[in-house]
C-alpha positions as CSV (number, residue, x, y, z in Angstrom):
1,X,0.0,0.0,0.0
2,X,1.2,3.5,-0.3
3,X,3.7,5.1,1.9
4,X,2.0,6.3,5.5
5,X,-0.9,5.0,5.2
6,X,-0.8,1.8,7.3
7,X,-0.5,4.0,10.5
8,X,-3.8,5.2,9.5
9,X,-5.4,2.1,8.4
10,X,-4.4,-0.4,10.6
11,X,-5.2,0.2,14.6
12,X,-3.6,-1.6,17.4
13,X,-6.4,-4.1,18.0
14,X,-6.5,-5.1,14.4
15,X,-2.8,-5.4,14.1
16,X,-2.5,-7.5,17.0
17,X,-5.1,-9.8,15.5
18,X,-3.3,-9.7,11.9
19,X,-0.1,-10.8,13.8
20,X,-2.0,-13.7,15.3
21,X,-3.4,-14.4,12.4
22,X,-0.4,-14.9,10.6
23,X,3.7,-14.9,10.5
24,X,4.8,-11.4,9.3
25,X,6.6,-8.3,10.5
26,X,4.5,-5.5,11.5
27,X,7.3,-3.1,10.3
28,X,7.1,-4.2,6.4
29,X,4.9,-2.2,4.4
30,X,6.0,-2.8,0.7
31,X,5.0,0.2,-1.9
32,X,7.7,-1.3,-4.2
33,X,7.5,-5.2,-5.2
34,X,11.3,-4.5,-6.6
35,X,13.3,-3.7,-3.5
36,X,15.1,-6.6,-1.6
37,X,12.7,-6.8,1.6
38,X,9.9,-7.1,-0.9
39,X,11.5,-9.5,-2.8
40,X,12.5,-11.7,-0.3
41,X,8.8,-11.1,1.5
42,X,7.6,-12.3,-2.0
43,X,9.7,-15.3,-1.7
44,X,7.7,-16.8,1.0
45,X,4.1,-15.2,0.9
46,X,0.9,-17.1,1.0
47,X,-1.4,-14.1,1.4
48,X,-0.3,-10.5,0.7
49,X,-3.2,-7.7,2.3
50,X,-3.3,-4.9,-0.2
51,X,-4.6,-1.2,-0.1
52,X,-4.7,2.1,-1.3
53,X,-1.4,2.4,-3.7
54,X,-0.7,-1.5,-4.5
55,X,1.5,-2.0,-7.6
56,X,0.2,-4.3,-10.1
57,X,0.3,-7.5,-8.8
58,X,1.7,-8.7,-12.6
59,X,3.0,-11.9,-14.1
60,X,6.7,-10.3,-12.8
61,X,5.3,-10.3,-9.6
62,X,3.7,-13.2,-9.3
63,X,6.8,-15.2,-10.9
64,X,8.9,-13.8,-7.6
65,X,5.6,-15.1,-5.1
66,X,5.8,-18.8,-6.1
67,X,3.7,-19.4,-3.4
68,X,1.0,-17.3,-3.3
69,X,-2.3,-18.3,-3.1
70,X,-4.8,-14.7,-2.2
71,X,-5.0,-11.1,-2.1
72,X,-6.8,-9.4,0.7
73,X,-8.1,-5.9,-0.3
74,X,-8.1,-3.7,2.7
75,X,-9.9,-0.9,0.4
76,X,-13.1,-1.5,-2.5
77,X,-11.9,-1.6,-5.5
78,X,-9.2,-3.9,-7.3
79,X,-8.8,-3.1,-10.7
80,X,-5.9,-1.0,-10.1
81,X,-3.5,-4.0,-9.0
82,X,-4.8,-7.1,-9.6
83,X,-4.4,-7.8,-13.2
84,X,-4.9,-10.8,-15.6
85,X,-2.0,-12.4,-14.7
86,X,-3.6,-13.1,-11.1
87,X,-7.0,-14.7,-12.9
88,X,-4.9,-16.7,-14.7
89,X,-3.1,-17.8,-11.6
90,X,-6.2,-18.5,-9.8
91,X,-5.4,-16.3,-6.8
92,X,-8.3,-15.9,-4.4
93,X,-9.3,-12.3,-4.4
94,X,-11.1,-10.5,-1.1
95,X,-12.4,-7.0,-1.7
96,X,-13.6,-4.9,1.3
97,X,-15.3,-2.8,-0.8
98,X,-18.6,-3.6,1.2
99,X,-17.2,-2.0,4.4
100,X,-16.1,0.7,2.4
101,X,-19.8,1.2,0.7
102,X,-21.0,2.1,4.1
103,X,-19.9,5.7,4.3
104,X,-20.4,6.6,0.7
105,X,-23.5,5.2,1.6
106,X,-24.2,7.6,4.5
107,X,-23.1,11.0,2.5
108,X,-25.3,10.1,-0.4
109,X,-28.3,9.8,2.0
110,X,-26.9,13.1,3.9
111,X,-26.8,15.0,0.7
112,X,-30.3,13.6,-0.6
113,X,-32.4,14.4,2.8
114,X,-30.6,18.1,2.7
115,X,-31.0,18.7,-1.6
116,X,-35.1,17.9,-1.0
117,X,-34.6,20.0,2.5
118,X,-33.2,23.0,-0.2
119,X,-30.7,23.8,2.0
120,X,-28.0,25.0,-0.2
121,X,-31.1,27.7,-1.4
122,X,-32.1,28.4,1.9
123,X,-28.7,29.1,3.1
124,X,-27.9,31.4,0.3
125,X,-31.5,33.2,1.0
126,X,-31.0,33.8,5.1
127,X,-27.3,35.0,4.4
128,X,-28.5,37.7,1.5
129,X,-31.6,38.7,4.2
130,X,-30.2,38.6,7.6
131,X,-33.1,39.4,9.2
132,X,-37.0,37.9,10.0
133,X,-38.7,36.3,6.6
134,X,-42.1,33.9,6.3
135,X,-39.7,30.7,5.0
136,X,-42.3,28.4,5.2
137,X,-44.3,30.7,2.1
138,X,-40.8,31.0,0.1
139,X,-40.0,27.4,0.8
140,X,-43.4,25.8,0.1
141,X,-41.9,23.1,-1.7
142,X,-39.2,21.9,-0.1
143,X,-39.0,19.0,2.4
144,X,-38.5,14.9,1.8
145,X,-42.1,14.0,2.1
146,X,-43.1,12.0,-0.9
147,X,-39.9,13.3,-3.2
148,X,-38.8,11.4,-5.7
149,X,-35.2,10.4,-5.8
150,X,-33.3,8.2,-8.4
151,X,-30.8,5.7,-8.1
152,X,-28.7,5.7,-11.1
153,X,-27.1,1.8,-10.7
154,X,-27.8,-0.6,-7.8
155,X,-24.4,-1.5,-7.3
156,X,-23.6,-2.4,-3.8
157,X,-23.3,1.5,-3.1
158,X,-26.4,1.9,-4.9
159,X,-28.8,-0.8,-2.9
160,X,-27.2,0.4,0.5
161,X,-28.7,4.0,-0.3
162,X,-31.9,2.4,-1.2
163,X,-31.7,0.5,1.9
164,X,-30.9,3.8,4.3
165,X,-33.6,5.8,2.4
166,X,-36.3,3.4,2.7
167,X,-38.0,4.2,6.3
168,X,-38.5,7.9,4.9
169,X,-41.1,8.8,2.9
170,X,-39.8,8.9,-0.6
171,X,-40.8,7.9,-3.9
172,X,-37.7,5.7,-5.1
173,X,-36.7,5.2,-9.1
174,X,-34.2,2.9,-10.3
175,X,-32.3,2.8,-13.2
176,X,-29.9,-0.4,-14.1
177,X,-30.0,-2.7,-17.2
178,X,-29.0,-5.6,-15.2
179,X,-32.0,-5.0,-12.5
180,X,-35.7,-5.9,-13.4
181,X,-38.5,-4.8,-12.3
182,X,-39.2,-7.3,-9.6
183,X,-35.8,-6.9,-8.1
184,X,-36.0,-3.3,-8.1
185,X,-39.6,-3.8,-6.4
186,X,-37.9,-5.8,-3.5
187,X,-35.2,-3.2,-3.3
188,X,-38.1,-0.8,-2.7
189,X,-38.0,1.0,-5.8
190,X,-39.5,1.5,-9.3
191,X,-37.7,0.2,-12.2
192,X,-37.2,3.1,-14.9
193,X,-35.5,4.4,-17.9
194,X,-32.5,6.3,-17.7
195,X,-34.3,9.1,-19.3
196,X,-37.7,8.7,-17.1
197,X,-35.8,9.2,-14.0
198,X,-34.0,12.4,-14.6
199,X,-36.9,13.7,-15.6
200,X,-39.1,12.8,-12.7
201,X,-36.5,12.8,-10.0
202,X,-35.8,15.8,-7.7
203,X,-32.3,14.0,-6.9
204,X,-30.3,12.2,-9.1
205,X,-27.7,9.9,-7.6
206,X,-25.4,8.3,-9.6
207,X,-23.6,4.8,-8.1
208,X,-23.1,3.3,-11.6
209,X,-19.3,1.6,-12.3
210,X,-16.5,3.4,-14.8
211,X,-16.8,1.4,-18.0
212,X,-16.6,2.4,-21.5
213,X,-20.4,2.5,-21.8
214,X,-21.1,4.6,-18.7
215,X,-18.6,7.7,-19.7
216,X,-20.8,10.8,-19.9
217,X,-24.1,8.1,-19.3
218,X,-25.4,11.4,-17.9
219,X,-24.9,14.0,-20.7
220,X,-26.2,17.3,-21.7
221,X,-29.4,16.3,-22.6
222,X,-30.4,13.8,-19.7
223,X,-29.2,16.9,-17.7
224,X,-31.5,18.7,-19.9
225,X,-34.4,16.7,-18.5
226,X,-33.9,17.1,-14.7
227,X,-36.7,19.5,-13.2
228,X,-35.5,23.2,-12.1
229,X,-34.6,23.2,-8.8
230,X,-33.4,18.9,-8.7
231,X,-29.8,18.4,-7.4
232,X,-27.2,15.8,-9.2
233,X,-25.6,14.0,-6.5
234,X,-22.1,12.3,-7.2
235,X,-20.2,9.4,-5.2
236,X,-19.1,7.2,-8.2
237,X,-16.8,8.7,-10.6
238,X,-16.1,12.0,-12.4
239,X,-16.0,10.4,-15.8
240,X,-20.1,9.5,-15.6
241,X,-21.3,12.9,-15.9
242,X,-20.1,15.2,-18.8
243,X,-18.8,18.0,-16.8
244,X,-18.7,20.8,-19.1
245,X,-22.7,20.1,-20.1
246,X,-23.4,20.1,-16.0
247,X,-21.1,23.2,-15.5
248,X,-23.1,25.4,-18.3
249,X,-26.7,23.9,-15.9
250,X,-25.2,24.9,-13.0
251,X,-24.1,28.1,-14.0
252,X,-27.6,29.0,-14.7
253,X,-28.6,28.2,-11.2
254,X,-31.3,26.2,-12.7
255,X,-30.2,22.9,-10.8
256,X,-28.0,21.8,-7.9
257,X,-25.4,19.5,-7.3
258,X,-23.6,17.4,-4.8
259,X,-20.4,16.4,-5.9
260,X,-17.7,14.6,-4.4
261,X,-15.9,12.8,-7.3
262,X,-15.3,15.6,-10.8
263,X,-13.0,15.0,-13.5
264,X,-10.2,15.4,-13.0
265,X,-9.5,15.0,-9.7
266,X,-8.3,17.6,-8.1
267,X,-10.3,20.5,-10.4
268,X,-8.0,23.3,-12.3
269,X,-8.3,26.3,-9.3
270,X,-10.1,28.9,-11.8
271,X,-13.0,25.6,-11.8
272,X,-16.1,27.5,-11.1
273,X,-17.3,24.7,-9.2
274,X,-15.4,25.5,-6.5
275,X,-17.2,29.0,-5.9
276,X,-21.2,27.8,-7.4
277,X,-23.4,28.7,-4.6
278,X,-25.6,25.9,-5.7
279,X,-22.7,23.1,-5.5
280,X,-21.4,21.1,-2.5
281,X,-18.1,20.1,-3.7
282,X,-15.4,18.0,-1.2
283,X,-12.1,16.1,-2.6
284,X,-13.9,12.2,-2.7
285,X,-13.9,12.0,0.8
286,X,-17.1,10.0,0.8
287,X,-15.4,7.0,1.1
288,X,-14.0,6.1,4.3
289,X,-12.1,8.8,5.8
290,X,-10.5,9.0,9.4
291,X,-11.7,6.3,12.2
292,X,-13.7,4.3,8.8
293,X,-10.4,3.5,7.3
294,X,-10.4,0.6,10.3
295,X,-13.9,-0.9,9.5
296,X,-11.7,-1.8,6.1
297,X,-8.6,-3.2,8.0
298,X,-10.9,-5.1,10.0
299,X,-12.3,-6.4,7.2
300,X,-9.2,-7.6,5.8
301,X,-8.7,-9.0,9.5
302,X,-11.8,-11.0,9.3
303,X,-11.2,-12.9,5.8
304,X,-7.6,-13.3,6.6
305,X,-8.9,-15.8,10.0
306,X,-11.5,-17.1,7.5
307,X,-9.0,-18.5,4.7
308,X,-6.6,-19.7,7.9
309,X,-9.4,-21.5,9.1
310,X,-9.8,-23.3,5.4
311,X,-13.2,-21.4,4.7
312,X,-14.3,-19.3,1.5
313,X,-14.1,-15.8,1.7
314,X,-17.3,-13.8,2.9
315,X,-16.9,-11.4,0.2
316,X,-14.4,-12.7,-2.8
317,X,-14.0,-11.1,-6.0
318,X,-13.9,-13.1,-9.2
319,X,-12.7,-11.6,-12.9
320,X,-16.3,-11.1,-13.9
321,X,-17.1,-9.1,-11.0
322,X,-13.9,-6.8,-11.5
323,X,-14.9,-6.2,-15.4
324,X,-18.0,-4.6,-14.0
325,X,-17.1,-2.5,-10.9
326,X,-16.0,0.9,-10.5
């Protein structure tokens, strides 16, 4: 993983377990598969726990670890390090991208229950008047009671929000080709068209993976379709909306937006996004951040005393699941 950030992941209680777990040295924390400790960790490794800032785990790699047999993600997704050459292998593969869901999970449900709320308008309004003013007859239509909020992809991120959003009294739309309309029904929504949903939402979430097919999925004319006033809310990735089309709405005021991913990532400072009245923007933090990081090295923990133990892992990866994740 990359440099630091073990400290950070790992607490003491975790590590402790991780030690009794298994035969390693606390102290080695590889970011390089090429220098000597690494090589000569390779040499002997069964199990390697990965995170944030793993090298490619490639057919170089793999020829040094002659006996390795899994990777244990302590983070969500693995595309960026496990490659082909592991597939081919037939490494096991353990992804805490579920414990990592959680608090992207919570924002998105935050940001949806404040959007309907109009807060970002209603802040703007009190700071321009600064004194007494009948909100409830300039705010007549806000509040979450029977809104109507779109799920753009029920990946795991996706059927969490659905989950957390529904004991309040929403209308809920989905939208995902691989979802029909019974299993959107038992997720508690209503199984849509892409273009049917940003057209009847008042918040559009988008929890869809980075493929080829999804790049700009919402463009300038689904943005086009969203009613005035809706908010576009953003966990996934920058690449799904097409940024310039959604800077020229929200320019116009005409829409809001909640975003915590943008492409690229970090914006170009002279971005008007940063300054938008109508745009929460933070620096994909959504994920976990502070104290969550250990729910994920816990995680890693917990599947590293299942495959010691000679059991499955409670939430493996396989090629086909990679191909289609973010």
């Amino acid at each position: 993983m990359q440099p630091g950030l073990a400290e950070r992941l790992i607490d003491r209680g975790t590590l402790d377990r991780l030690t009794d777990l298994a035969d390693l040295d606390p102290a080695l924390v590889v970011h390089d598969f090429g220098t000597p400790a690494a090589a000569a960790a390779l040499r002997e490794a069964e199990v390697v726990v990965t995170s944030w800032g793993c090298p490619p785990l490639d057919d170089a790699v793999l020829d040094a670890a002659p006996a390795l047999r899994a990777v244990i993600h302590a983070a969500g997704s693995v595309k960026h390090h496990v490659t082909e050459a592991c597939w081919r292998r037939g490494l096991q593969v353990s992804s805490a991208a579920w414990a990592n869901a959680l608090p992207v999970a919570e924002y998105t449900v935050a940001a949806v229950l404040l959007a309907n709320k109009q807060l970002l308008r209603i802040r703007e309004d009190y700071r321009a008047r600064r004194a007494p003013h009948d909100w409830q007859d300039a705010y007549a239509s806000a509040g979450n009671y029977r809104r109507t909020v779109g799920i753009v992809g029920a990946s795991r991120i996706g059927r969490r929000v659905l989950d957390l959003l529904r004991p309040h009294d929403l209308d809920l739309l989905l939208h995902d080709p691989y979802v029909d309309a019974a299993e959107a029904a038992g997720l508690g929504a209503r199984s849509v068209s892409l273009d049917e949903l940003c057209a009847a939402a008042d918040v559009v979430s988008v929890h869809a993976p980075e493929l080829p097919a999804t790049r700009c999925l919402i463009d300038g004319r689904r943005l086009g379709l969203m009613r005035d006033g809706a908010t576009l809310v953003n966990t996934s990735r920058g690449s799904l909306i097409d940024q310039d089309a959604l800077v020229a709405e929200l320019v116009t005021g005409r829409i809001d937006a909640v975003l915590d991913v943008t492409e690229p990532e970090v914006l170009p400072a002279d971005s008007p996004l940063y300054d938008l009245p109508n745009v929460v923007l933070t620096p994909h933090v959504a994920g976990s951040l502070g104290g969550e990081l250990h729910r994920m090295a816990a995680a890693a923990a917990d599947e590293l005393a299942r495959y010691a133990a000679g059991l499955p892992f409670a939430h493996p990866v396989t090629a086909e699941d990679a191909a289609r994740s973010a």
